[in-house]
C-alpha positions in Angstrom: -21.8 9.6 38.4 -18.0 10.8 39.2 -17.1 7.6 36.7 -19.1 8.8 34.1 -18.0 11.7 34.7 -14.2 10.6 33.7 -15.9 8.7 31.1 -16.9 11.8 29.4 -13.8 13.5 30.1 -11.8 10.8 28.5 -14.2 11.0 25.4 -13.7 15.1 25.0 -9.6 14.7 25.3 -9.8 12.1 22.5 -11.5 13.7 20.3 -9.3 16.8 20.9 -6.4 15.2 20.6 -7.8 13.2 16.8 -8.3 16.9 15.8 -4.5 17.8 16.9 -5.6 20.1 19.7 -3.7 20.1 22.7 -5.6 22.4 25.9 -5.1 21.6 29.8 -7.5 19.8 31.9 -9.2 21.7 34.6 -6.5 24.4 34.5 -3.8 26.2 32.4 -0.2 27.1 32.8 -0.7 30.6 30.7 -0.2 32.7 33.5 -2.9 35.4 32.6 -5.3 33.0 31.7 -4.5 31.1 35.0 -4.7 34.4 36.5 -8.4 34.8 35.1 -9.5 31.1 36.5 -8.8 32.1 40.1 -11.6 34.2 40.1 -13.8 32.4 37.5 -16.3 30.9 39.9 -19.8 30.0 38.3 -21.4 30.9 41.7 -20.0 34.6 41.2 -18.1 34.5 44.9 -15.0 35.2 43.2 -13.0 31.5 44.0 -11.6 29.7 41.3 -13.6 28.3 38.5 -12.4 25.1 36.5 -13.5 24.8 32.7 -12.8 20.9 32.0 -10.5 21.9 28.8 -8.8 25.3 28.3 -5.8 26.4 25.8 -4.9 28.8 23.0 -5.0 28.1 19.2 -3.5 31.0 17.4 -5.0 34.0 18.5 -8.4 32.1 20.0 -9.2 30.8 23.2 -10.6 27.8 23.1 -12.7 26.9 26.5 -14.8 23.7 26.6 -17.4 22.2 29.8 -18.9 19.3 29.5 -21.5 17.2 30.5 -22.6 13.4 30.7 -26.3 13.7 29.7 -27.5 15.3 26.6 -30.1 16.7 28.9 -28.2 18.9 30.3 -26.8 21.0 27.3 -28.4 23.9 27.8 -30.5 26.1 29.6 -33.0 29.2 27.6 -35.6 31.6 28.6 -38.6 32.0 26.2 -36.9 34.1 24.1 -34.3 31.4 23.3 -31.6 33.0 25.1 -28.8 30.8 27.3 -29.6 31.4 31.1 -26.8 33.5 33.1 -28.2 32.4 36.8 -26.0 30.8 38.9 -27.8 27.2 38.5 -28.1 27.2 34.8 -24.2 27.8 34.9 -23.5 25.2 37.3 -25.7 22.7 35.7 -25.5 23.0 31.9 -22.9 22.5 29.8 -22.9 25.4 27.2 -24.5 28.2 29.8 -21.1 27.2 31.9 -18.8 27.0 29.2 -20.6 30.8 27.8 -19.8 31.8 31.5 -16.1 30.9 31.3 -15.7 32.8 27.5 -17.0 36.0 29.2 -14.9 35.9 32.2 -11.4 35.6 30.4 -12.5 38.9 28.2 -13.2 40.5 31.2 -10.2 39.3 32.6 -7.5 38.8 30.0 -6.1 40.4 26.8 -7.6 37.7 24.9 -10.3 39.1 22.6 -11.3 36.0 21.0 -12.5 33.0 22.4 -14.6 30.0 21.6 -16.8 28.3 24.1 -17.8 24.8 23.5 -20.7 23.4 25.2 -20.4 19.5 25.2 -22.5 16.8 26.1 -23.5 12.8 26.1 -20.9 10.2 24.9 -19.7 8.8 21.7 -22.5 7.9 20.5 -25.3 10.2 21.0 -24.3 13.8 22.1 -24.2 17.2 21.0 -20.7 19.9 20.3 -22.7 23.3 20.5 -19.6 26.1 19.9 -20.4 30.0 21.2 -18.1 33.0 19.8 -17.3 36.0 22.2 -15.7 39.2 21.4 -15.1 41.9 23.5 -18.3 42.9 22.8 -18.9 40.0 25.0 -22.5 39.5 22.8 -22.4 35.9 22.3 -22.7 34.4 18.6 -24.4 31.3 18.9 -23.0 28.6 15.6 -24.3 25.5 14.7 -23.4 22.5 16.2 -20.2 20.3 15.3 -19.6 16.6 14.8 -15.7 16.9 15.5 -13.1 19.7 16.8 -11.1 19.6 13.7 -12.7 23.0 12.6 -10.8 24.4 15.7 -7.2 23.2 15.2 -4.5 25.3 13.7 -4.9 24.7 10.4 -8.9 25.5 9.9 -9.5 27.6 13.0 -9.2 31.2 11.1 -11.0 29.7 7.6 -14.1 28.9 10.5 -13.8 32.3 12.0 -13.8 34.0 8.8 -16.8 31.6 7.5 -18.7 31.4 10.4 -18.3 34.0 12.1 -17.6 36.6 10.3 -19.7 35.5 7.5 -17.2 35.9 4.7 -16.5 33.7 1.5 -13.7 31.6 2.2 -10.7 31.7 -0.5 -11.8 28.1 -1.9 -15.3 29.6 -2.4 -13.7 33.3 -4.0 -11.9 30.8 -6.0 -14.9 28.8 -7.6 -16.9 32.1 -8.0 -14.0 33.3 -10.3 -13.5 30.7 -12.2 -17.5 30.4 -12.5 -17.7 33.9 -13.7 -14.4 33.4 -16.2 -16.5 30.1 -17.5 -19.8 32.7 -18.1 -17.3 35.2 -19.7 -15.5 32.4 -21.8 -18.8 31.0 -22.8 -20.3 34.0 -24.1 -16.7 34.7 -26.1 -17.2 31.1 -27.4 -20.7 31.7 -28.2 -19.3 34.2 -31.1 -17.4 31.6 -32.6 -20.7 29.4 -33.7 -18.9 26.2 -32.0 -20.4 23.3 -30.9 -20.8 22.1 -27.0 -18.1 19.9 -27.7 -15.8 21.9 -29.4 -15.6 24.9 -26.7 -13.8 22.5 -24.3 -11.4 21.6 -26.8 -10.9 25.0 -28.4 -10.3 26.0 -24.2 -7.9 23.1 -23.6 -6.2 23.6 -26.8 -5.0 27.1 -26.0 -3.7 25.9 -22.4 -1.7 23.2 -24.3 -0.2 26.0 -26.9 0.4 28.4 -23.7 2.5 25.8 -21.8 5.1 26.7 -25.0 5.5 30.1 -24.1 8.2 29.4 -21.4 10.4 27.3 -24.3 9.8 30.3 -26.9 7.6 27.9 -28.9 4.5 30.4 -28.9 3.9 33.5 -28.7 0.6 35.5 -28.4 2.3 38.5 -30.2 2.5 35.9 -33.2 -1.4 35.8 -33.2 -1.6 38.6 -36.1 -4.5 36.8 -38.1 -2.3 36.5 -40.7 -4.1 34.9 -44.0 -1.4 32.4 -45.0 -0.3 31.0 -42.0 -3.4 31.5 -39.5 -3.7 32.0 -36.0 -5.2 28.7 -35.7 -2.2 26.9 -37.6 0.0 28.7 -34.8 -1.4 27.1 -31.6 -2.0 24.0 -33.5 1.5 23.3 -33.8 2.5 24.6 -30.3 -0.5 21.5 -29.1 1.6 18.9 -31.2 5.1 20.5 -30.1 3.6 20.2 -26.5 2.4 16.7 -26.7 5.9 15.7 -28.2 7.5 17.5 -25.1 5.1 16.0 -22.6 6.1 12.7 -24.3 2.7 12.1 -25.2 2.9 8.2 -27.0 2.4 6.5 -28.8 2.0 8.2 -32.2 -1.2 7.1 -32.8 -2.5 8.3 -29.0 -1.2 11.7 -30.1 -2.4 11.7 -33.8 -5.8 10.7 -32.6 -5.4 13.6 -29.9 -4.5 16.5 -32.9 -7.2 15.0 -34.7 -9.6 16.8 -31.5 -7.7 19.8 -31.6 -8.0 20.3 -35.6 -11.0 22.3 -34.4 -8.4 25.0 -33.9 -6.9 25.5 -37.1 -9.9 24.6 -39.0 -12.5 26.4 -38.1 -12.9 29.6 -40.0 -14.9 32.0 -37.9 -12.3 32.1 -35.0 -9.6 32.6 -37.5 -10.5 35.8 -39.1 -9.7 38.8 -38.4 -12.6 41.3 -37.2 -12.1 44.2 -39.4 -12.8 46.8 -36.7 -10.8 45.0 -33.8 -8.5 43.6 -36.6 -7.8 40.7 -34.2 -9.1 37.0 -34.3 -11.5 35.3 -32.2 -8.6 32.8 -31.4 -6.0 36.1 -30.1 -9.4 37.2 -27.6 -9.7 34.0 -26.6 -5.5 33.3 -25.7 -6.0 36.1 -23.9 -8.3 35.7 -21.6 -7.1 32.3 -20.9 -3.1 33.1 -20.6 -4.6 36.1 -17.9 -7.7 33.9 -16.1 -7.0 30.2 -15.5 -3.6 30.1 -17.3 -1.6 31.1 -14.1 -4.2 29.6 -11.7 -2.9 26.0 -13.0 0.7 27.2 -13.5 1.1 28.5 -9.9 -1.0 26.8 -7.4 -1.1 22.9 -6.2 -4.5 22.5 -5.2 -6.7 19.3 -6.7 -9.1 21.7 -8.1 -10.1 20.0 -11.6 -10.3 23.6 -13.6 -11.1 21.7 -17.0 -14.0 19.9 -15.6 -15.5 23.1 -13.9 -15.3 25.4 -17.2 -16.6 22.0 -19.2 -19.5 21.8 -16.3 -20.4 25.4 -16.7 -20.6 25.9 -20.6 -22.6 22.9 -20.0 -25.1 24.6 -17.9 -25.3 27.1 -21.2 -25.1 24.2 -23.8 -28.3 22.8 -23.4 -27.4 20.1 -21.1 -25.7 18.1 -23.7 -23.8 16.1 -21.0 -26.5 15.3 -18.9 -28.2 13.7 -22.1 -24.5 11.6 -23.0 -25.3 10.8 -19.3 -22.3 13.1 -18.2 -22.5 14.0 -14.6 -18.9 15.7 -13.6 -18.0 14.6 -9.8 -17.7 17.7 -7.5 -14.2 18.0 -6.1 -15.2 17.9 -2.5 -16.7 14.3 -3.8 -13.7 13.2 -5.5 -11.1 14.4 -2.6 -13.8 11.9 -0.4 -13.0 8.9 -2.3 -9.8 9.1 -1.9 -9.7 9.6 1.6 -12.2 6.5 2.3 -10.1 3.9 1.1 -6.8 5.9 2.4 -5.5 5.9 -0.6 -1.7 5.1 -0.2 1.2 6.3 -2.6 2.2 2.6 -3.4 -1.6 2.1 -5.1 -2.5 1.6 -8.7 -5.8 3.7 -9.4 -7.9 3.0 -12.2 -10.9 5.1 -13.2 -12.8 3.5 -16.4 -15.3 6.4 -17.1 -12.1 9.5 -16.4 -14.3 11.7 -18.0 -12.2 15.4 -17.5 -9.9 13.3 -15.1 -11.4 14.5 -12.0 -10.8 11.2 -9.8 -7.1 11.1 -11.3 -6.2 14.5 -10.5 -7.2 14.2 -6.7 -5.6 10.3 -6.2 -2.5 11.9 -7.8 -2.8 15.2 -5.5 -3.2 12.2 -2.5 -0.5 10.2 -3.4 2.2 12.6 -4.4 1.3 14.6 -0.8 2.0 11.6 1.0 6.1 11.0 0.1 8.9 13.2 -0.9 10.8 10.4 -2.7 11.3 11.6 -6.2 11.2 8.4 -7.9 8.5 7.4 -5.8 6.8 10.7 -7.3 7.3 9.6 -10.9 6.1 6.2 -10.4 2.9 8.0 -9.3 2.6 10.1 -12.4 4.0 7.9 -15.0 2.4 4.1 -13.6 0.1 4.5 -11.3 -2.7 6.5 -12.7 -4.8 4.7 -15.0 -8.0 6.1 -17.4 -9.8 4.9 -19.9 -12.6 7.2 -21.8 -15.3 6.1 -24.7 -16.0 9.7 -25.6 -12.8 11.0 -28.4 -13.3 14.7 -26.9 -13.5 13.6 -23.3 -10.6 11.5 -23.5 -8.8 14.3 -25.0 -10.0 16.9 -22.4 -8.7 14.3 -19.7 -5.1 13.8 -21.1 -4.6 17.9 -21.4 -5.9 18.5 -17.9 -3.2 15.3 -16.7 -1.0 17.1 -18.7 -1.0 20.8 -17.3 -1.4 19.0 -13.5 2.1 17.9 -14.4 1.9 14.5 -15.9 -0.4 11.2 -15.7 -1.1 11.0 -18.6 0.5 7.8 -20.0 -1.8 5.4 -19.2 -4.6 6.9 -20.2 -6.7 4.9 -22.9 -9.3 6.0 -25.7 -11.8 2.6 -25.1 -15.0 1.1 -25.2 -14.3 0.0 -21.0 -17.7 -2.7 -21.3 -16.1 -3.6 -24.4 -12.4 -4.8 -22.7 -12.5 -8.5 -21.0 -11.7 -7.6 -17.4 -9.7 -10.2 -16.9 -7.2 -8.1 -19.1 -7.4 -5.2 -17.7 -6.5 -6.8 -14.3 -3.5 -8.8 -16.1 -2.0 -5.5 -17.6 -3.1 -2.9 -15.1 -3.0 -4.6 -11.4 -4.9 -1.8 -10.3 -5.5 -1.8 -6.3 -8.1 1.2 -6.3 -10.9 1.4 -8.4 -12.8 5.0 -8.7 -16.0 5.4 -10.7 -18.5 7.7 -12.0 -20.4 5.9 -14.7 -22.7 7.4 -17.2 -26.1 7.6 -16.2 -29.8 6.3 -17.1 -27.9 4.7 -19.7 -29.1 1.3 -19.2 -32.3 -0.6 -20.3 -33.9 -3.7 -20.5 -32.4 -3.8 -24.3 -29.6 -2.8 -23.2 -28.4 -3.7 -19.1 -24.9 -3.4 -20.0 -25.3 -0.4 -19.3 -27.0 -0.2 -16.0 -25.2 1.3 -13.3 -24.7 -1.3 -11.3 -23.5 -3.9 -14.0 -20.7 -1.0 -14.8 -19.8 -1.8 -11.0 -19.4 -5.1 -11.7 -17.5 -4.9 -14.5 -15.0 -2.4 -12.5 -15.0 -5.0 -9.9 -13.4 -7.9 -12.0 -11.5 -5.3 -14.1 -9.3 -5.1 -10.2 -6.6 -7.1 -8.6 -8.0 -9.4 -5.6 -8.4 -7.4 -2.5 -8.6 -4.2 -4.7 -11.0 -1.7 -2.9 -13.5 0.4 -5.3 -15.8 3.3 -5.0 -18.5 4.1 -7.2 -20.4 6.9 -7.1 -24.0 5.8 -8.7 -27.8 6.6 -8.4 -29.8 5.3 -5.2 -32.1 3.4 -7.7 -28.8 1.6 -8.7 -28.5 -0.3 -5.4 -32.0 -1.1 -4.7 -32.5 -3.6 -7.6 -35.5 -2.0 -9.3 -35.5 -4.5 -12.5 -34.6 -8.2 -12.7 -31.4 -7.5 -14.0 -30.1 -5.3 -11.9 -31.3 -7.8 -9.2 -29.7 -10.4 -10.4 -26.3 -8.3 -11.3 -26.0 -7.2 -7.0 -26.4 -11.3 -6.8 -23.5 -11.7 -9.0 -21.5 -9.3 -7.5 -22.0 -10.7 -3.2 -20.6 -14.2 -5.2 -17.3 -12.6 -6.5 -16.6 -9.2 -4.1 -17.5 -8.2 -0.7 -19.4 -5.2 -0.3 -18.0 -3.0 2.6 -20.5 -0.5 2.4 -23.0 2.3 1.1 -23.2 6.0 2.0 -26.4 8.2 0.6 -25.4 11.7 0.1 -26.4 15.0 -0.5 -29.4 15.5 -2.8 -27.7 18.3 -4.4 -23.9 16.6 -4.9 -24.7 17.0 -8.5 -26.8 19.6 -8.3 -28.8 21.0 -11.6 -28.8 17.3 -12.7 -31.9 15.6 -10.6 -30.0 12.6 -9.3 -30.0 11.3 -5.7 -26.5 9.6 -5.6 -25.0 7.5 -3.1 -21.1 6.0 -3.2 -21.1 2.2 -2.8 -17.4 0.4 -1.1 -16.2 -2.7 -2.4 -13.2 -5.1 -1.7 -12.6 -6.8 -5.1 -12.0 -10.3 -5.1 -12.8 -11.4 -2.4 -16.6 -13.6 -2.0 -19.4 -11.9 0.2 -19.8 -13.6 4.0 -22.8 -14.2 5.1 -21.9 -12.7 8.5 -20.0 -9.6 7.1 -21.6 -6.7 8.4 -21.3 -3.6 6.2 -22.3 -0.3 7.4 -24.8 2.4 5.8 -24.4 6.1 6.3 -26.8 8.6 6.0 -24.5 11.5 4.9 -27.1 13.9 3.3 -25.9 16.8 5.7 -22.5 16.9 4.7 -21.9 20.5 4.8 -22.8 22.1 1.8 -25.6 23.6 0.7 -26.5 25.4 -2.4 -25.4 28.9 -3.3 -26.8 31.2 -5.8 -25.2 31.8 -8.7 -22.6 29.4 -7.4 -24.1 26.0 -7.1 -22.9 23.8 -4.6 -20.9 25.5 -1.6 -19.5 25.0 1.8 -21.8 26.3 4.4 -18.7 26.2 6.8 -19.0 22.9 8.2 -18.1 20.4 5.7 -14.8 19.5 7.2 -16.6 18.6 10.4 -19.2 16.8 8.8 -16.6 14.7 6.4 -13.7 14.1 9.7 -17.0 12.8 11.3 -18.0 10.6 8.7 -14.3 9.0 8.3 -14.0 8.5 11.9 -17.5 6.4 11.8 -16.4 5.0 8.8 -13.0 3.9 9.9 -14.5 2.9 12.9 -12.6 5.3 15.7 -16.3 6.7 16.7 -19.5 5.6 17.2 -22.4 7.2 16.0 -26.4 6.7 16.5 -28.6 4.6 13.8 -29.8 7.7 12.2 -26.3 8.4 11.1 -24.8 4.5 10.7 -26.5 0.9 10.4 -24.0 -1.8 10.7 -25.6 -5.1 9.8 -25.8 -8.3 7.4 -27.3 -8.0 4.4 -28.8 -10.3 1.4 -28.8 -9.2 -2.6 -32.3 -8.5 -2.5 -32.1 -6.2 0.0 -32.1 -2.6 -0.7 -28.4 -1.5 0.0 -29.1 2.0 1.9 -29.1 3.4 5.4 -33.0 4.1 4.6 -34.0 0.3 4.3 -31.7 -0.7 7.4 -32.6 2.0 9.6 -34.1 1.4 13.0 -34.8 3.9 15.8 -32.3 3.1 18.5 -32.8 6.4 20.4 -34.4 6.0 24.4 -37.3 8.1 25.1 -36.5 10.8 26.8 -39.0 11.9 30.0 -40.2 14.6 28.0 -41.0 12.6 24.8 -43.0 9.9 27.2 -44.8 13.4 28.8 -45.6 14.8 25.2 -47.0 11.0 24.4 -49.0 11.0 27.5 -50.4 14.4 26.8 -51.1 13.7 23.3 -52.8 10.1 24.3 -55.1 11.7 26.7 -56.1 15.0 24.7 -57.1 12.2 22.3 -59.2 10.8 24.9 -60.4 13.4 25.9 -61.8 14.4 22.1 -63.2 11.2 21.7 -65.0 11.5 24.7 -66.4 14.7 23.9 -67.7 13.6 20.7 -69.5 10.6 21.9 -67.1 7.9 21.1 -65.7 7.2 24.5 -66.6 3.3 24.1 -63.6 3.2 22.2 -61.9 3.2 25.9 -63.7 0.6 27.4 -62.5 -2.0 28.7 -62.5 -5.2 25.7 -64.0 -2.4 23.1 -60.9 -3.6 20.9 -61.0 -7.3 21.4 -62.0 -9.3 19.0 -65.3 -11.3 19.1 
């Protein structure tokens, strides 16, 4: 037992020490804290009492006891409530650890402190956190995967969410821009455009507002005058803009204008109100110089503020994206891929179906984070990032949003991607990192070209050999429902070597109806037989749906994601119901759900309740005249 023991200690220090905590075993050297411990006894006799790990992180406490069985987590009455008695202290992990986190407020000038109850191994255990106050009434939270919500940099972000129940900033952010989206729409909504011109008309004005710090454009100028209209004005600040942002060649930026003529043509947001006496174009500069202007202009985040405002006057706009088969990837989604195939600032990323750019913003935020050489940094922005887009508006959405995220927008490309022979993209590109998003439900038996999967495959010999890719596609899309899509996953196992599939939340994309999954790939290189790839079920990842809101943190998505790279990059291990490593054929269905097997030992309860269900079965046969079913040979066969 004492090795396991040790066992289980070594397990708890490493997984402190991947979250960057650092705490003392069985002891501390903060003298009021050590102070505290002498008289922390679980037995009450006022001796010493030794929490496994114990340390400070910022203003919180951090206090964790473990165990080496699961079954011996916790202890409750039958009102649910963690035992206090001297044997449930002793003998469970989180009543001891609970135990601990009262003493030192009792004890200390701490007023903080998080207890963590841990038990079981690598594998299969439970992380059970407990917050105590001075209150000293304990707040029970929900179990964790990791420690990484508890190191410096997220500890207060978890108090505040958990805890304390607040929003965190990233969510006050998203509901503001959300609510300057349903204010923007209804502005846009005046102006009789089109779904597809209330992007551009939006993006347009960001463009002409990027001039106001060269004295190019001014929103005093926006006067409605007749002969020279508002419109005219921020058109030229776009093409002065795209001439400073070296936007080339002509034609690119010609067919670019072309979007934005929009602006200067249309004459309902051009003329002047005559009570207001102001345009439609003036309210609308703004609004957008005051709201997202300055969010763009001063912060460094990945957010990708085009795609949200295009996502939400899409949830007003009768779902005309959904039906191009448009499904903008969530942030938290697009951050993910890039983390998965640790994206290094050397790679070449390519993202066929760019959309609003989402994929390229976040592998741009990940590269340039990860060097401060300055020629390094421009090799990031003006080679590495490549896009291509079918859709003219989309395309030109993508390039202004690369544009006000400072650059990456020269190899962007207004094609047809099914329409390019890969093997040219690969000669002119060399991309090493393929990220995709295709349209969806696109694809027919008429038409397979545009299944899913086959824009996979396409991706994949689009990539230099050894290239890893990531596409984020349907469920259907990996099971093979048709021949062709059969035969395409056949295709692909001869040519590239799938590493992987994860199945994700239902509600990724949520207001759309799709059950998505992200399929891993190493370009290039043939399937082995013997490779074994792993399946994840990642449907709790840690957000859940908000009203009003959509998709939202519910406070433990960075557990929940730290915990899925670790199984994914193989540090951890984790039960079958969360990973299936194994072999696979093309005709199998490539998710955890078709792998899955029940690897989990009965516990002596569960072969109880099966005993007590077995014979209460018995016994109802029995009463009901049917006990022959029991006899001895009833079930044999004659």
């Amino acid at each position: 037992m004492a090795k396991k023991e040790a066992q289980t200690d070594i397990w708890v220090y490493d997984l402190l020490k991947s979250a960057h905590i650092t705490l003392e075993y069985q002891g501390s050297t903060i003298a009021e804290i050590d102070k505290a411990l002498k008289t922390a006894s679980k037995a009450d006799t006022g001796k010493s009492g030794k929490p496994e790990f114990i340390g400070v992180v910022k203003d919180f406490v951090i206090v964790i006891e473990n165990k080496v069985d699961t079954a011996m987590h916790e202890c409750r009455d039958k009102q649910n409530n963690l035992l206090e008695d001297t044997a449930s202290k002793q003998d469970y992990a989180l009543n001891g650890a609970l135990h601990y986190a009262k003493h030192l407020i009792k004890h200390t000038s701490y007023k903080k402190v998080i207890a963590l109850g841990v038990s079981g191994d690598e594998k299969r255990h439970r992380i059970t956190p407990v917050f105590i106050d001075d209150s000293l009434y304990p707040k029970e939270l929900a179990d964790v995967e990791t420690f990484v919500s508890f190191n410096e940099a997220n500890i207060d972000r978890y108090y505040h969410r958990e805890v304390l129940q607040e929003a965190s900033e990233e969510e006050k952010t998203t509901v503001e821009i959300l609510k300057d989206a349903e204010t923007l729409h209804e502005m846009l909504w005046k102006g009789g455009l089109t779904n597809q011109e209330k992007p551009l008309v939006v993006s347009g004005i960001l463009l002409a507002l990027r001039e106001e710090s060269f004295k190019g454009f001014s929103i005093d100028d926006l006067t409605g005058d007749s002969v020279k209209s508002d419109g005219k004005k921020i058109y030229d600040a776009i093409e002065a803009n795209l001439t400073r942002a070296n936007v080339s060649p002509t034609t690119k930026r010609d067919k670019i204008l072309a979007q934005f003529a929009v602006i200067r043509d249309n004459r309902k947001i051009n003329d002047k109100d005559p009570k207001s006496q102001r345009t439609l174009l003036r309210e609308y500069t703004e609004f957008l110089r005051e709201s997202i202007h300055r969010s763009i202009l001063y912060t460094q985040s990945a957010d990708d503020y085009l795609g949200l405002f295009y996502g939400e006057f899409m949830s007003y706009s009768g779902k005309d994206g959904q039906n191009l088969g448009i499904v903008l990837t969530p942030k938290h989604i697009t951050e993910l891929f890039c983390d998965l195939v640790s994206l290094k600032p050397t790679d070449r990323v390519l993202d066929p179906c760019c959309g609003t750019g989402g994929f390229l913003i976040a592998a741009m935020h990940s590269m340039l984070a990860q060097t401060e050489d300055a020629n390094q940094q421009r090799s990031i922005r003006k080679e590495q990032l490549m896009g291509i887009e079918l859709q003219d508006y989309m395309f030109t959405i993508a390039t202004t949003n690369m544009i006000l995220r400072g650059d990456g927008k020269s190899n962007l490309h207004n094609l047809d991607f099914l329409a390019e022979s890969p093997s040219k993209i690969q000669k002119e590109m060399h991309c090493t990192v393929g990220m995709m998003n295709p349209p969806y439900s696109q694809g027919s038996k008429e038409d397979p070209d545009k299944y899913e999967i086959a824009f996979t495959e396409h991706l994949l010999n689009s990539l230099s050999e050894d290239a890893r890719a990531l596409v984020i596609i349907p469920q259907s899309s990996v099971t093979g429902k048709t021949t062709v899509e059969k035969s395409i996953k056949r295709n692909i196992l001869k040519h590239h070597t799938l590493e992987g599939v994860i199945t994700l939340n239902n509600n990724t994309f949520y207001g759309v109806g799709t059950n998505p999954c992200i399929a891993i790939f190493t370009a290039g290189v043939p399937h082995s037989q013997n490779k074994k790839c792993k399946f994840i079920n990642f449907e709790d990842d840690g957000f859940s749906v908000a009203k009003h809101v959509g998709l939202v943190d519910n406070g433990t998505a960075k557990d929940r994601r730290q915990h899925l790279l670790d199984v994914w990059n193989g540090r951890t291990e984790a039960e079958s119901k969360f990973c299936v490593e194994t072999t696979i054929e093309a005709e199998d269905e490539w998710l955890h759900s078709f792998y899955y097997f029940n690897d989990e030992i009965p516990s002596e309860d569960d072969f109880r309740k099966t005993m007590a269900d077995y014979l209460s079965f018995q016994f109802n046969m029995i009463t009901h005249g049917r006990g022959y079913l029991f006899e001895k040979g009833a079930c044999d066969e004659e």
